[in-house]
C-alpha positions as CSV (number, residue, x, y, z in Angstrom):
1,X,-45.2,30.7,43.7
2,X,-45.7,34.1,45.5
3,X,-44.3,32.5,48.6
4,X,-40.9,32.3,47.1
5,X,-40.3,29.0,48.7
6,X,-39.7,27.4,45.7
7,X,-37.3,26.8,43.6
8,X,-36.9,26.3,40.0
9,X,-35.0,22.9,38.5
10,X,-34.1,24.3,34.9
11,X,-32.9,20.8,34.3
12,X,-29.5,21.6,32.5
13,X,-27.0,19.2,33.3
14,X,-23.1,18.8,32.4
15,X,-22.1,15.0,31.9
16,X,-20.3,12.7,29.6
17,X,-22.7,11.0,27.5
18,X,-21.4,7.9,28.1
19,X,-22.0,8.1,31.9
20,X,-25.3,9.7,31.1
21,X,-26.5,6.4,29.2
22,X,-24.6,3.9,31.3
23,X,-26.6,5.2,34.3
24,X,-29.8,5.4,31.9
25,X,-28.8,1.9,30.9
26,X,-28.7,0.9,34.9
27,X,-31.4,2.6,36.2
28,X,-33.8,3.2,33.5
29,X,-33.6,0.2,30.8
30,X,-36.8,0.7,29.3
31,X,-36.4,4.6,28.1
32,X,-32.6,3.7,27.3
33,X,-33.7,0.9,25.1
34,X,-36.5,3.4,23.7
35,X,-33.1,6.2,23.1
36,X,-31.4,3.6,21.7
37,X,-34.1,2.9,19.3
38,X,-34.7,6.7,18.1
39,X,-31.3,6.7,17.6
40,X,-30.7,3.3,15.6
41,X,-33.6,4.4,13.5
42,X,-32.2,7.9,13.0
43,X,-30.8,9.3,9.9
44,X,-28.8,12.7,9.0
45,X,-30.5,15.4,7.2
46,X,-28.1,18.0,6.2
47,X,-26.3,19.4,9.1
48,X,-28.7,18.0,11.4
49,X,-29.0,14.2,13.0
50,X,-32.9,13.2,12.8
51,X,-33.8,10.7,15.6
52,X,-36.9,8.5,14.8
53,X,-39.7,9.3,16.2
């Protein structure tokens, strides 16, 4: 790191979510079926959307 030949991938990224999860769905169908699952199983507390965990 004291090189400063590096640098840093905060990993913030601006996208629709549907073209987020239609690439997940395409490229990654095994953690998109395990997001779809968190979220199917889900339920709302409050203010707040609880995914299953």
């Amino acid at each position: 790191m004291s090189a400063g030949t590096y640098w840093w991938n905060s990993g913030i990224f601006i996208v629709r979510a549907s073209v987020w999860l239609d690439t997940l769905k395409r490229l990654q169908p095994e953690m998109y079926a395990a997001c779809e699952s968190a979220f199917t199983g889900g339920h709302s507390e409050g203010a707040y959307f609880r995914l299953q965990a």
